[in-house]
MIKOLPA-213258 format. One record per atom (N, C-alpha, C, O): x, y, z. Coordinates in steps of 0.2 Angstrom, whole numbers, plus 5000, padded with zeros to 4 digits. Layout:
N
XYZ...
END
This chain:
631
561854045365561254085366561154085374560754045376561654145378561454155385560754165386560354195382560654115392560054175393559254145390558654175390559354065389558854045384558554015389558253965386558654015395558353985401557754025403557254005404557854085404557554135408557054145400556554135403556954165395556454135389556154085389555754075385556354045392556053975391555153945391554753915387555053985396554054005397553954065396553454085398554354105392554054145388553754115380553254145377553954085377554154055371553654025370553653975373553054035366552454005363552753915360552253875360553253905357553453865356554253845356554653845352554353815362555253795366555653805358555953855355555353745358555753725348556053795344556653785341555753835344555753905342556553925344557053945340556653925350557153935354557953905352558553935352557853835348558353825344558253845340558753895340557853865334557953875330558153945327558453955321558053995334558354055335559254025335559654055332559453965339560053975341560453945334560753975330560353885333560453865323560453925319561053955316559853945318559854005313560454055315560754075310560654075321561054135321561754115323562254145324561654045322562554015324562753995316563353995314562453985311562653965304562554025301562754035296562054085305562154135298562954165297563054185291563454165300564154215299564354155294564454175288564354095296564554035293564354015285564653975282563954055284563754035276563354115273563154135267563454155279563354215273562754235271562654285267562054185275561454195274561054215280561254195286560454255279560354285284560154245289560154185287560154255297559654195299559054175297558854125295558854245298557954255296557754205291557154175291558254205285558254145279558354095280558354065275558654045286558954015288558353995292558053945289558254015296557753995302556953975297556553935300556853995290556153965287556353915284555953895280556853885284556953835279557153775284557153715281557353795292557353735295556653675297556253685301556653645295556253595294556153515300556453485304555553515298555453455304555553385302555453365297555853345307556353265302555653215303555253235307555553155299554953135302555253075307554853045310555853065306556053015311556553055315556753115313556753015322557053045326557753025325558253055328557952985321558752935318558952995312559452995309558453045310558553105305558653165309558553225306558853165316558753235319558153245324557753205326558253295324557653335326557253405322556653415321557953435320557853485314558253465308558653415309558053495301558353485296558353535293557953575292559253545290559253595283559453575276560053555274558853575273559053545264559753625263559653685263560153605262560753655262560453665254560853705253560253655249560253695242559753725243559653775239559253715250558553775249558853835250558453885248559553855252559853915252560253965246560753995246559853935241560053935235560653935233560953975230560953875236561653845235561553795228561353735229561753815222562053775217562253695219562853685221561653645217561453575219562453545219562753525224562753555213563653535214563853545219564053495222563953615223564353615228563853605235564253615240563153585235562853575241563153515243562653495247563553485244563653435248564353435250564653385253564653495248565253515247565153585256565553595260564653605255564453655259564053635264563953675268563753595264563453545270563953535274563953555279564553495273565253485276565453525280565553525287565753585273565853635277565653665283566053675288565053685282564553725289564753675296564853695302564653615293564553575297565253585304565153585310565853585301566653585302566353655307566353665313566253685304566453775304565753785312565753835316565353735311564853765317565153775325565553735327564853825327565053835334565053785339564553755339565453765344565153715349564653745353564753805354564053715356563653745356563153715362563253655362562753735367562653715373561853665371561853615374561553675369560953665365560653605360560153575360561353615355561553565349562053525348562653535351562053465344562653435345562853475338562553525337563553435333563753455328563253435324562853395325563253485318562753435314562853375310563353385306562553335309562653265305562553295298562053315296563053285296562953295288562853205283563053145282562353255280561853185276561553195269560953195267562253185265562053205257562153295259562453335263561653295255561653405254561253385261561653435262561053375264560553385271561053395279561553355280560853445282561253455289560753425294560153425292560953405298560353345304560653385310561253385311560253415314560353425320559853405323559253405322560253385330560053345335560153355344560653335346559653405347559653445353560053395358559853345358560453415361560653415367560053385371559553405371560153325376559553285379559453335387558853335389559953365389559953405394559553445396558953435398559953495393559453575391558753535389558353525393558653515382558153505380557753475389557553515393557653425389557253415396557153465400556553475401557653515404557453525408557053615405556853655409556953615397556653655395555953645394555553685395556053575392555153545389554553525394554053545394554953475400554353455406554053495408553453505408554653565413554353595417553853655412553453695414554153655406553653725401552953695402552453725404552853595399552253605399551753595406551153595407552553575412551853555416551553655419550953675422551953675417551953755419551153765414550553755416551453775408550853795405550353765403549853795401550153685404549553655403549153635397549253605392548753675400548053665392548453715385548353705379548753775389548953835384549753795382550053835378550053735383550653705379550453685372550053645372550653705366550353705360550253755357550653785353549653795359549653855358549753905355549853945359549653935349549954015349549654055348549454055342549254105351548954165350548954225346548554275344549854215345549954265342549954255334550254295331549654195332549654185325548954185322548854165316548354215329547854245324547854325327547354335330548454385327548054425327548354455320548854435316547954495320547854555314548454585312548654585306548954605317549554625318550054615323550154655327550354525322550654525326551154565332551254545338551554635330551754705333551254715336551354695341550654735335550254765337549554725340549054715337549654695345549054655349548354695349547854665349548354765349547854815353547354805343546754805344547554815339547254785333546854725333546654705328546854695338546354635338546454555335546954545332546154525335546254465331545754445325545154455325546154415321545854395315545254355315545254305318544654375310544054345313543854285307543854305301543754215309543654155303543054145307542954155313542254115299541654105300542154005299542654005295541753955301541853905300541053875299540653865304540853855292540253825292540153765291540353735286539753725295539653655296539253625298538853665301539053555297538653505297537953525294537553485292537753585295537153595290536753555289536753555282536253505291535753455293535153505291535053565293534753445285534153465284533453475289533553445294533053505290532753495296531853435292531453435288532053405295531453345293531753275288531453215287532253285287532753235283533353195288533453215293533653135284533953125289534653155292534853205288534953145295535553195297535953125295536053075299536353115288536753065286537453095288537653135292537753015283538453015286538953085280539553095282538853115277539053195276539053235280539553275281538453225284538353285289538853255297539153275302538753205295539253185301540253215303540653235307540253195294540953215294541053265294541653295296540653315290540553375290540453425298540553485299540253395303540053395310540853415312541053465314541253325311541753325315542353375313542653405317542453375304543053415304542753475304543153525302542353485305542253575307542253595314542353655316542153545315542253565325543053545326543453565330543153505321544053515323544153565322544353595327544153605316544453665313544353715317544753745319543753725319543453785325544053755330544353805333544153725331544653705340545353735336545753775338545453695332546153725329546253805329546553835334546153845325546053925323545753965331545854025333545553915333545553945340546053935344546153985348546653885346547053885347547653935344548253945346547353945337548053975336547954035336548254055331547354095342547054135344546654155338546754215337546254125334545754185330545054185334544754145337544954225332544154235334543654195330543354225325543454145331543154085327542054095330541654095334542154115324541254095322540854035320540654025314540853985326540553935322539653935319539153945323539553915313538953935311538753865308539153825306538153865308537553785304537153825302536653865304537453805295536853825291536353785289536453745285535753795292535253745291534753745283534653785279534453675283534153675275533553675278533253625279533453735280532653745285532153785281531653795285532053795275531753825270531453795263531853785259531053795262530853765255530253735254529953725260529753695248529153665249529353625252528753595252529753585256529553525261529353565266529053525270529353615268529053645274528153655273527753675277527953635267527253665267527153575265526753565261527353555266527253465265527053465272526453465274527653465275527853475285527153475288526853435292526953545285526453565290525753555287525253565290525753525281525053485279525153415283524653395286525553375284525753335286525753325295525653275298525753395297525653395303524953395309524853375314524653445300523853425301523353375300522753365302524053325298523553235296523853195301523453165305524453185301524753145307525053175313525453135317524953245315525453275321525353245324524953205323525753235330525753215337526053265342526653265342525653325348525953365351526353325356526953355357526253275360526753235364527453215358527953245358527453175354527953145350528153205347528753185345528053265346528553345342528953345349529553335350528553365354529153375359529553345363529753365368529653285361530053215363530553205362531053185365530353205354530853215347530553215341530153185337530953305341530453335335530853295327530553275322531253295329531853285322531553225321531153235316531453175323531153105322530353115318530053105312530153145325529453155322529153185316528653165314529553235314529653285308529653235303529253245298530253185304530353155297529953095296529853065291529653075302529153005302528753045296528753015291528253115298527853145297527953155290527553165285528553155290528853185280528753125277528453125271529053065280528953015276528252995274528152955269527852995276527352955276526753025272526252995270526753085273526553125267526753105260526353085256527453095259527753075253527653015251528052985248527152975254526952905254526152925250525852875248525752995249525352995246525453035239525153025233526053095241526253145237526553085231526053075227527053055230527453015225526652995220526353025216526352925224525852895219525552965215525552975209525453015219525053075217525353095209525053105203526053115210526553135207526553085200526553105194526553035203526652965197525852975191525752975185525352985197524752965190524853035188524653035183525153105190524853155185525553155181525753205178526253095180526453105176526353075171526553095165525953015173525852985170525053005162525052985156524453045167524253085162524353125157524053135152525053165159525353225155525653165149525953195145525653115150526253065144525553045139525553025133525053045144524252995139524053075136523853075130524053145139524053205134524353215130524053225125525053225130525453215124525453175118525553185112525153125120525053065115524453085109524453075103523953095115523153125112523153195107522953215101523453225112523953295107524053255099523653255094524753215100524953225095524453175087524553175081524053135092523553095088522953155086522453135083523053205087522553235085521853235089521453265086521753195094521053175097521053245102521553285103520253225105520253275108520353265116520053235120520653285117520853305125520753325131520953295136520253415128519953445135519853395140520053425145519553315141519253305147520053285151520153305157520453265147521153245149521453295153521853275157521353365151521653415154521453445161521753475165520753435159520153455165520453405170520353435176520753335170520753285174521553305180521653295186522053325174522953345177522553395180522653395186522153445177522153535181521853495189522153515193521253455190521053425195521553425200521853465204521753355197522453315200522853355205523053345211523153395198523753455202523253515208523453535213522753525206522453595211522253555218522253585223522153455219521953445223522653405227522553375232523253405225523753375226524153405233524353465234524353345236524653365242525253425239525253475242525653405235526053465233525853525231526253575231525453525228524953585226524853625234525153685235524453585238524553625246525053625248525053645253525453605247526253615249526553695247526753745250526353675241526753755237526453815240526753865242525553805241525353845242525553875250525753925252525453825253525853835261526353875263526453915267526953835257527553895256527653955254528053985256527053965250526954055246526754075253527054125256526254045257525954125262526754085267526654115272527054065267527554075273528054125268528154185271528154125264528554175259528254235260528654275262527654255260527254305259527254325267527154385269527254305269527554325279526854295283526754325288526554255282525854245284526054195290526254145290525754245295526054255303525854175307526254145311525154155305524954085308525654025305525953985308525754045296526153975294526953985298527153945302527054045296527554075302527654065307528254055309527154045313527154035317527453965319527753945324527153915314527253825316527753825312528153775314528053865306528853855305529353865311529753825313529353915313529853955319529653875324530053845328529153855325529153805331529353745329529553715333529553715323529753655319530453675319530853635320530553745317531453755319531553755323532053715324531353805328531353805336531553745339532053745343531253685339531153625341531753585339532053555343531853585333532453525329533053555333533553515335533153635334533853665334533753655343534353655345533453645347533553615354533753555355534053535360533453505350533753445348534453445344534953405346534553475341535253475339535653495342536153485340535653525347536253565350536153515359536553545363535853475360536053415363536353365361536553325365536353345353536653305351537353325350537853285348537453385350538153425347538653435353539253445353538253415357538353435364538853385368539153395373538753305366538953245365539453245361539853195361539553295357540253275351540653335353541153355350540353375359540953425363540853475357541353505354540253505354540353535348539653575351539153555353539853665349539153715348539553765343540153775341538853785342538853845339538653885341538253885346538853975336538754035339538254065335537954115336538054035331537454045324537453985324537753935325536654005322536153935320535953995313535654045314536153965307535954035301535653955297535653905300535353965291534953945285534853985281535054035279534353935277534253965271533654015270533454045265533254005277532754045279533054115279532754165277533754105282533954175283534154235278534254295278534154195273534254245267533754255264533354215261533854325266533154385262532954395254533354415250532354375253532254375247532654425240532854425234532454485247532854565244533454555241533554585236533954505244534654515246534754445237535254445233534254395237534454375232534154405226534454385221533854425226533454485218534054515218534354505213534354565223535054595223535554585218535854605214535454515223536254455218535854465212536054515209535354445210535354435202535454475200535854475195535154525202535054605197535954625195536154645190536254615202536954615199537354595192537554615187537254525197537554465190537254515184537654555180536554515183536454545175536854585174537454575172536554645176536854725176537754725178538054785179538154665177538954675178538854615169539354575168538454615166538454565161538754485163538954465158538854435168539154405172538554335168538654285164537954365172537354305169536954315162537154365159536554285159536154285152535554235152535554185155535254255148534654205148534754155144535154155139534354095144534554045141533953995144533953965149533453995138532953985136532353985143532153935147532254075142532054075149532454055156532054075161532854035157533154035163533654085163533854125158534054095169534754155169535154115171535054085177535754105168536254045169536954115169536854165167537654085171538254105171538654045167538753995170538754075160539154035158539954035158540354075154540154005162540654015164541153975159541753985160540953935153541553915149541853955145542353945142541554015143541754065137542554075139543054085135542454095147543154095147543754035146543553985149544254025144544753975145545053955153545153905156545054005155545253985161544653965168544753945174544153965165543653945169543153895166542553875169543253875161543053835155542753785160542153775161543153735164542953675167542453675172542153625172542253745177541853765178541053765175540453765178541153755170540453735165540053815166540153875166539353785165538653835167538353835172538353775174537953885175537953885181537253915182537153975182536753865184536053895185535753945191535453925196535854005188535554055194534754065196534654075202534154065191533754065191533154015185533254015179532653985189532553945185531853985178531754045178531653935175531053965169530553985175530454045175530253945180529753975185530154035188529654045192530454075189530654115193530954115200531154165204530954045200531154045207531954035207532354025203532054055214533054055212533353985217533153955222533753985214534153905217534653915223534653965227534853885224535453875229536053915226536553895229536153945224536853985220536554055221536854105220536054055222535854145221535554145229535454205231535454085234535654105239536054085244535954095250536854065240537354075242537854135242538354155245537654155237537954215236537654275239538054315240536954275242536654325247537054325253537254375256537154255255537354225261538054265262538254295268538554255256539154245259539254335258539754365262538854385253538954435255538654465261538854525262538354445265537854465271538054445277537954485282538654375277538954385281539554435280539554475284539954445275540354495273540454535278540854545282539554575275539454615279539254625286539654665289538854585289538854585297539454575302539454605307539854525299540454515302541154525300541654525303540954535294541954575291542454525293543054535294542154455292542954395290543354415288543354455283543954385291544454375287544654325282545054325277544154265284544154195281543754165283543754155289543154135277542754085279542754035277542654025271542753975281542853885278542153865276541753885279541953825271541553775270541753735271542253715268541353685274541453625278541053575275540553555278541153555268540653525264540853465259541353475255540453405259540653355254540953375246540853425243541553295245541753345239541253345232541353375226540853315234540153305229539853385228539353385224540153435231540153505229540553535229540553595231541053505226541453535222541553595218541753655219541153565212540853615209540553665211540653725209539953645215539753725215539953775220539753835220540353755224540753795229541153835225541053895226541653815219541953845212541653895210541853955211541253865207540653905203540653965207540754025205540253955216539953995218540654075219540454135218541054045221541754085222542154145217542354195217542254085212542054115204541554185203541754245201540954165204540454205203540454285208540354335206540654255213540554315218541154365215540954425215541954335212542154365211541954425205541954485205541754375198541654425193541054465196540854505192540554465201540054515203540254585205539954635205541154575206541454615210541454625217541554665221541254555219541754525226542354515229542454495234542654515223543354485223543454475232543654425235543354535234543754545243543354485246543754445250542854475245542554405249542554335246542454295250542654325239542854295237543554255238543654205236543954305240544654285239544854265247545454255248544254255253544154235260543954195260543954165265543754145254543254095257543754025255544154025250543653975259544053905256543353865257542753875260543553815252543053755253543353705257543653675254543353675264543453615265543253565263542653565265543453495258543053455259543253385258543853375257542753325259542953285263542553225259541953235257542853165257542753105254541853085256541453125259541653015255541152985258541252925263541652885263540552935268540752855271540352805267539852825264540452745267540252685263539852645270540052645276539252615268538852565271538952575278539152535282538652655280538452675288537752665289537352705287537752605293536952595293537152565301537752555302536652555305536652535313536252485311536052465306536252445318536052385319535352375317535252315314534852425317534152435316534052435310533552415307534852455305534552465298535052535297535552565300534552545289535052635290535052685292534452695293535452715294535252775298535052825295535152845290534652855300534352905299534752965303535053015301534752955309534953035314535452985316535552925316535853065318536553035324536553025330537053005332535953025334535752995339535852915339536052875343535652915331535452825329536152795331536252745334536452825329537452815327537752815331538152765331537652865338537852865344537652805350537952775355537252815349536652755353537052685351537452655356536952665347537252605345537952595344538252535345538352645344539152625346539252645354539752635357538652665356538752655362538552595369538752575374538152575363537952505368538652455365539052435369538552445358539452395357539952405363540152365368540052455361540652485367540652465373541152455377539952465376539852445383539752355384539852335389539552325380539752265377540452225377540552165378541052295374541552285374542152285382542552245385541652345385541952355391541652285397542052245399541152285398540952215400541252145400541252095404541552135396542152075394542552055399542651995401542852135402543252115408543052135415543252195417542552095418542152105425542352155430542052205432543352125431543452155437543752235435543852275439543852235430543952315428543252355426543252405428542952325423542052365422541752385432541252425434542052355433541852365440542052425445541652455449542852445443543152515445542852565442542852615445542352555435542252605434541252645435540652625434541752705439541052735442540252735437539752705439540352775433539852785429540052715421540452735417539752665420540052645414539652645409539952625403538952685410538752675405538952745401538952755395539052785407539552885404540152855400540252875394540552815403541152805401540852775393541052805389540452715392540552695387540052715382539952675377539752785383539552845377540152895376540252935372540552875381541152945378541652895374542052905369541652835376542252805371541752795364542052775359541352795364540952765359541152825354541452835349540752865357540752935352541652955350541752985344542152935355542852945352542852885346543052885340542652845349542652795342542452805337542852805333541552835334541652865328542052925327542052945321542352955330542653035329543352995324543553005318543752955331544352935328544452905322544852915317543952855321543952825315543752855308543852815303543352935308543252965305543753025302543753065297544153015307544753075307545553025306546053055306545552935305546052915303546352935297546852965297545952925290546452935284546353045282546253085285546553035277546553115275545853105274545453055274545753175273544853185274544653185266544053185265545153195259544753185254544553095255544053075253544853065257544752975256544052955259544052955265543552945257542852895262543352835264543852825262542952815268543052775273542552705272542052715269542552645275541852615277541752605285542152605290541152605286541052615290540852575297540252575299541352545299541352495304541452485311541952495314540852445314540652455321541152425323541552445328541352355319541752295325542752345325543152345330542752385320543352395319543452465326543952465330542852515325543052565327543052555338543352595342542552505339542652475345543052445347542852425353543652435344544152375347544652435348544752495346545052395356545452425360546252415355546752455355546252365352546752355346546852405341546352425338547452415339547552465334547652525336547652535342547652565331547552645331546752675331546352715328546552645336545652685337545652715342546152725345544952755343544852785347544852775355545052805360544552695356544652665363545452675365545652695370545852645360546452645361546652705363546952705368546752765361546952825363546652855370546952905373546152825373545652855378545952805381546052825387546252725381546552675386547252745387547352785392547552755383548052745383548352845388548852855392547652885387547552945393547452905400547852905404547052865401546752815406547152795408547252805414547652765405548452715410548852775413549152775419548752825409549252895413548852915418549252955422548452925420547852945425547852895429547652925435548052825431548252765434548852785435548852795441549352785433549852815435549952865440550352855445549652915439549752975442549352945451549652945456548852925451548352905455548952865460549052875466549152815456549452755460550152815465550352805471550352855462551152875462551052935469551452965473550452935468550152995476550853045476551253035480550953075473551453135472551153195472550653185468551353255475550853305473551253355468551853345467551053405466551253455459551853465463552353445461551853505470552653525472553153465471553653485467553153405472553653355471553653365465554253375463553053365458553353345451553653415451554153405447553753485453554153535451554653515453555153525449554753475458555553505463556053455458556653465457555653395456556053325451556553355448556553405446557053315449557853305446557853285441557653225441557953345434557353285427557953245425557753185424558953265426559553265425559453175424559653135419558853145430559053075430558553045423558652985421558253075421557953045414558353055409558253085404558852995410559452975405559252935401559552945395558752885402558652825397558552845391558352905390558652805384558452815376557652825377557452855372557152785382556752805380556352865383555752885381556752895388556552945389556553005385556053035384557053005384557453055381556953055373556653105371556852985369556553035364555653025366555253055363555553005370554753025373554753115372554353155369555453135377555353205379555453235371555053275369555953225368555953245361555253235357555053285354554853195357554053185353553853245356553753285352553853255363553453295368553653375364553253425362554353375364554453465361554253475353554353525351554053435349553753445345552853465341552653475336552553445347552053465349551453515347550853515346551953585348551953635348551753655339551253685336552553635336552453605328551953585323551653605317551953525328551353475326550453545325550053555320550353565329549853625328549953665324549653675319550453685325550653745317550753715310550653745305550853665310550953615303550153615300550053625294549653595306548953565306548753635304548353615299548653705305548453735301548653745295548253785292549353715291549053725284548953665281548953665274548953605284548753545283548053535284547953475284547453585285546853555290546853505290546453495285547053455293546753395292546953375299547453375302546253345302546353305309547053245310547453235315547153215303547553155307548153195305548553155303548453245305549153255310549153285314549653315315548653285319548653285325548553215328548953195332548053175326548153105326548753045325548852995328548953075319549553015319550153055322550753045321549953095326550653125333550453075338550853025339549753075340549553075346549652985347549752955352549452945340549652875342550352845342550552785344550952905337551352905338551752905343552352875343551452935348551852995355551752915358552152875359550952885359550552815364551052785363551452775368551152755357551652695354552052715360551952695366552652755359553252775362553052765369553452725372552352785374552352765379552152715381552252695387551852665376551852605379552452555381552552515385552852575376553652545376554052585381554652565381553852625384554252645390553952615396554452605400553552605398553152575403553652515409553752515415553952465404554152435408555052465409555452445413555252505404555952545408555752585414555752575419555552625411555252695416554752675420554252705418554652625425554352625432554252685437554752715438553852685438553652745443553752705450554152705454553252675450552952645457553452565459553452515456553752605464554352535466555052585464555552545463555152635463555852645459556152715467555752755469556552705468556952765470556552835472556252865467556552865477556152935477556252985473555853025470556952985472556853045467556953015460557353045457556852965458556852935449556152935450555852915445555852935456554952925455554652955454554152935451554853035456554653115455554853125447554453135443555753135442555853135440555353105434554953135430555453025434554953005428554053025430553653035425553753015435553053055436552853115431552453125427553553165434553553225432553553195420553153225416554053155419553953155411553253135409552953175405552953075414552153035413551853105413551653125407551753145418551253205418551253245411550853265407552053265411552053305403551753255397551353275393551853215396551453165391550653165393550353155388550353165398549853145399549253215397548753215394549953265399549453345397549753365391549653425390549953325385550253355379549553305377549153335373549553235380548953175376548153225377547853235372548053245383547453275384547353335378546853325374547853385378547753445375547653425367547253445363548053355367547953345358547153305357546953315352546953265361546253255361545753295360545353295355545853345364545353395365545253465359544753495358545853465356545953485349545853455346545753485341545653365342545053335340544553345344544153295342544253385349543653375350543353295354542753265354543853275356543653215362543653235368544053285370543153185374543353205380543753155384543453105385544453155385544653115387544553085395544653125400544353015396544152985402544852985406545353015403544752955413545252965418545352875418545752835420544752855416544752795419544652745414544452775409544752675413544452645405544452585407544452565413544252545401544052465402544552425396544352405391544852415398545352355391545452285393545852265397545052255387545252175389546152165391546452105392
END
């Protein structure tokens, strides 16, 4: 493959470059296209299996003679500037790049390209040929926090993998709409604001509305429950009287009281004139949302995370949900069912598991299913997705199905066949020092004082560092991220301070040490960018350079794999991966004390590792420090 020099930074992905050359040096050899060749070569997960891999029967080679024709190819392959022969292994060919080429393709691509190594653009547009078509548009919805309630640990995780996925789809160029849809609608708002008439505080709303919202919710529903208890308790002493035959009326007269004078009764009432558009109640809604969404998007702002909408459940038009219903009936989809209108979705066999599905209730009010279905047709409309994620616990499994399900037999199939559910296990026993949590502030605060706790340990290193308490809110907050993003995201987790703060293991501190020693490095070795250009990389002969630089070109990979994998930790178990490998180079590969030009050459590998470690951090959505504290 002349010539595969001068391509080298053109190539969204190096790796690609073999696999152009593999593919077109075995197609005459076996009679199969490249093109057929080049999709079946495969990633090894160790490096003692190659680099690339080809299962020789995925070439629809009859299992008998696959190991028979593994051989062959093997014999018959070209010699080649690039690869060595291929290692034949059962039916399996193992190729393994040339240390040479490889190197002096991999360092200087990434110190060239930087933040954009990893990369591809060209796999969100519309028409890969045709760039001027634009690129494909994904809505990503997430963390969706109640407003007056607490922001739990769902919302948390539901926070993080959707700000991963927003950073991902945006690396791999789409046009990414990050949205929170808020639970900003409903009778807790006519509690809210009776509640605000009893206990407001205009100093404490603007301080911290989210806090004070829920101080104010909780302690309404400190009068509402008793309330709620004695009139259920009367409606059981009616029944009784009913069915004893005695008489009643005063009994009724007492519930009719009860409920007309009951906080939730003003609640309802609150919520109808905000329904009915009544401009005063209107007015202190928009300022309790107003208020919570500048609070939230300071705490989001902390986890390296915004949005381009702030949508809810306010936002869907009552129009738009009588719509949906009217459909559902008039497509025969929904039915009543004792007074209510439900979708029964068992009749069919293939949707049988799915169950029934409550669209609206006997009161006439409509549920969360009639206005999600407004929702996802309205976005539909306004934005014309390609694809939208829900980023939501798997304890809504179900009604995401349902929901998906539904839209289609409405005759959404086009938007329903866009939408994916993401979702994500539970965390176990997240409570902070205070007790349980309520907001994520609570969460952040308190792994942030640990951590500073942690870093304190060792005086004369706490010492170098400029800002410590910046430093030890940013390792803190990597520490709930990473620890939330270790296993797959169906699995819950428990939830641990002492584990997620230690610089031991696979945590977050650890990977934030582990950018920080490269940043020390780089510091001590005073070389500037022309020197790492000009490096002789030839002298990076060592084993352990050489497979550093091999982790390094697969990188690229590692991101394209993680789009149909969404899941954070394959980009995590790269990046603790790749650390591992450099902590055991440390005392081979010395920088500082070694020879001028083996100082330049290896600096020159430290830098590409250190801007491959940053890029993959920052696609988890961490900020990685320059500086750290480890016992």
């Amino acid at each position: 493959m002349s010539g595969h020099d001068a391509t080298a930074f053109e190539a969204n992905n190096p790796v690609d470059i073999y696999r152009s050359h593999i593919s077109e040096s075995l197609a005459p050899i076996t009679d199969k296209s490249a093109s057929e060749i080049y999709d079946r070569l495969s990633w090894t997960q160790t490096f003692d299996k190659g680099d690339l891999g080809l299962a020789v029967p995925s070439l629809k080679i009859p299992p008998k003679e696959a190991a028979l024709k593994a051989q062959e190819w093997s014999e018959r392959f070209p010699e080649s500037n690039l690869v060595e022969k291929p290692v034949v292994a059962g039916t399996f060919l193992q190729f393994f790049f040339k240390p040479e080429p490889l190197t002096e393709l991999i360092v200087p691509s990434i110190i060239q390209k930087k933040v954009a190594y990893g990369t591809n653009p060209k796999l969100g547009l519309r028409d890969p040929s045709d760039p001027s078509k634009g690129k494909k548009r994904i809505i990503v919805e997430f963390s969706s926090p109640n407003i007056a309630k607490p922001f739990h640990a769902g919302h948390l995780r539901s926070t993080i993998i959707g700000g991963f996925l927003s950073n991902l789809f945006e690396a791999a160029g789409w046009d990414v709409i990050r949205m929170n849809y808020l639970g900003d609608w409903g009778r807790q708002f006519g509690l809210l604001a009776n509640a605000y008439e009893i206990y407001g505080s205009e100093e404490k709303l603007k301080k911290d509305p989210i806090g004070h919202l829920f101080d104010i919710y909780v302690e309404i529903n400190k009068i509402s429950k008793p309330e709620e208890d004695e009139i259920k308790e009367k409606r059981e002493e009616l029944k009784q009287a009913v069915a004893d035959k005695r008489d009643a009326l005063a009994l009724e007269r007492e519930i009719s009281d009860l409920e007309s004078n009951s906080v939730n009764e003003k609640a309802r009432q609150y919520f109808k004139k905000l329904e009915d558009g009544d401009e005063s109640a209107l007015a202190v809604w928009t300022r309790f949302r107003d208020l919570s969404i500048e609070k939230y998007k300071q705490t989001y702002a902390r986890l390296n995370i915004h949005y381009d909408h702030y949508s809810g459940e306010s936002q869907v038009e009552m129009e738009r949900m009588e719509r949906a219903a009217k459909q559902l009936e008039e497509s025969g989809v929904s039915e009543n069912s004792q007074g209510a209108v439900i979708v029964d979705l068992t009749k069919n066999p293939k949707t049988k598991k799915l169950g029934k599905a409550l669209v609206r209730k006997k009161d006439g009010s409509t549920l969360y299913l009639t206005r999600d279905i407004g929702e996802a047709v309205k976005r539909h409309e306004l934005y014309n997705f390609d694809k939208m994620i829900y980023v939501v616990a798997s304890q809504q499994d179900l009604h995401l199905a349902q929901l998906f399900k539904i839209l289609e037999l409405m005759g959404h199939q086009d938007v329903a066949e866009k939408c994916q559910h993401v979702n994500f296990g539970m965390v176990q026993n997240m409570s902070t020092r205070k007790g349980t949590v309520k907001f994520l502030d609570d969460i952040l605060r308190d792994v942030g004082e640990k951590m500073h706790e942690v870093m304190q340990k060792n005086q004369a290193k706490y010492e170098q560092v400029e800002n410590p308490e910046q430093t030890a809110d940013t390792l803190g907050i990597t520490a709930v991220m990473v620890q939330d993003m270790t296993g797959k995201r169906i699995n819950g987790y428990e939830f641990s301070l002492e584990r997620m703060t230690s610089f031991e293991g696979d945590t977050g501190p650890y990977l934030q040490y582990a950018h920080a020693r490269l940043c020390s490095i780089t510091r001590k070795a005073g070389l500037t960018s022309q020197d790492l250009e000009s490096a002789d990389l030839s002298l990076l002969s060592e084993s352990h350079a050489i497979n550093l630089i091999r982790a390094l070109s697969s990188w690229p990979d590692v991101v394209q794999n993680t789009l149909k994998t969404q899941e954070p930790v394959t980009v995590l178990s790269y990046l603790f991966k790749m650390t591992h490998m450099l902590s055991s180079s440390y005392d081979v590969l010395k920088v500082v004390g070694s020879e001028a030009e083996l100082k330049k050459a290896r600096m020159a590998l430290y830098e590409a590792a250190r801007q491959v470690l940053n890029n993959g951090m920052k696609l988890l959505g961490l900020d990685p420090v320059e500086r750290s504290v480890r016992l």
